[in-house]
C-alpha positions in Angstrom: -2.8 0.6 14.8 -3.4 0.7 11.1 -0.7 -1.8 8.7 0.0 -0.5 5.0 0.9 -3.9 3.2 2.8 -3.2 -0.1 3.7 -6.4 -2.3 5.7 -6.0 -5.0 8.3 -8.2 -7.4 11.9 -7.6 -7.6 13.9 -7.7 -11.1 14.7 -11.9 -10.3 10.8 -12.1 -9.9 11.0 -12.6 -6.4 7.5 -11.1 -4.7 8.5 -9.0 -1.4 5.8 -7.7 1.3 6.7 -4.6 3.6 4.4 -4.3 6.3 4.4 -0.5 7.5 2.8 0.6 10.7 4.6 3.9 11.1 2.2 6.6 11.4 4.4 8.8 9.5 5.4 6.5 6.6 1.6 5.6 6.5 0.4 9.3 6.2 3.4 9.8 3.5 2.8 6.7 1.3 -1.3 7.5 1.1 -0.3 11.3 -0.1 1.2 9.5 -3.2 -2.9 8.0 -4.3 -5.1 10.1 -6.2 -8.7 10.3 -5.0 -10.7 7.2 -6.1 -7.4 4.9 -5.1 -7.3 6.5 -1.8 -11.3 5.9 -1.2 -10.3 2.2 -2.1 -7.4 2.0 0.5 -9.0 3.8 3.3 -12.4 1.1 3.0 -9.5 -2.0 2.8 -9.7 -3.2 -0.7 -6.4 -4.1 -2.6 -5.3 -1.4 -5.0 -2.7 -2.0 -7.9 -0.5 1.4 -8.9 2.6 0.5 -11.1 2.6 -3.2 -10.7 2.8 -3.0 -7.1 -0.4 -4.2 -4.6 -1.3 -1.8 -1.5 -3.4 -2.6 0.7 -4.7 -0.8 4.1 -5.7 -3.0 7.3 -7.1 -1.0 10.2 
C-alpha cells in the first residue's frame, strides 16, 4: 500500500505531516503535479510545490 507524505508549515510556523494512504486521495492529489514533478514522485524523491514537501513511499 503506497503513503503520500505531505509536510507543510502552518501560519504560527508550526511544521505538520499528513500521511495519506487512501487510494482515492492518492490518485486525486498526484492529478494536481505536472509531468516532470510527477516522474519525481512516482521514483520516491521529495518534491517541493508551493512551500509544501510531497513525497511518495511505495
Amino acid at each position: 500500500m503506497a503513503t503520500l507524505i505531505r509536510k507543510y508549515k502552518l501560519p504560527s510556523g508550526q511544521t505538520k505531516e499528513d500521511r495519506i494512504t487512501d487510494g482515492e486521495r492518492i490518485e486525486r492529489y498526484l492529478g494536481m503535479f505536472d509531468r516532470n514533478d510527477l516522474k519525481q514522485i512516482e521514483a520516491g524523491q521529495k518534491v517541493t510545490i508551493d512551500k509544501d514537501e510531497w513525497q511518495l513511499l511505495p
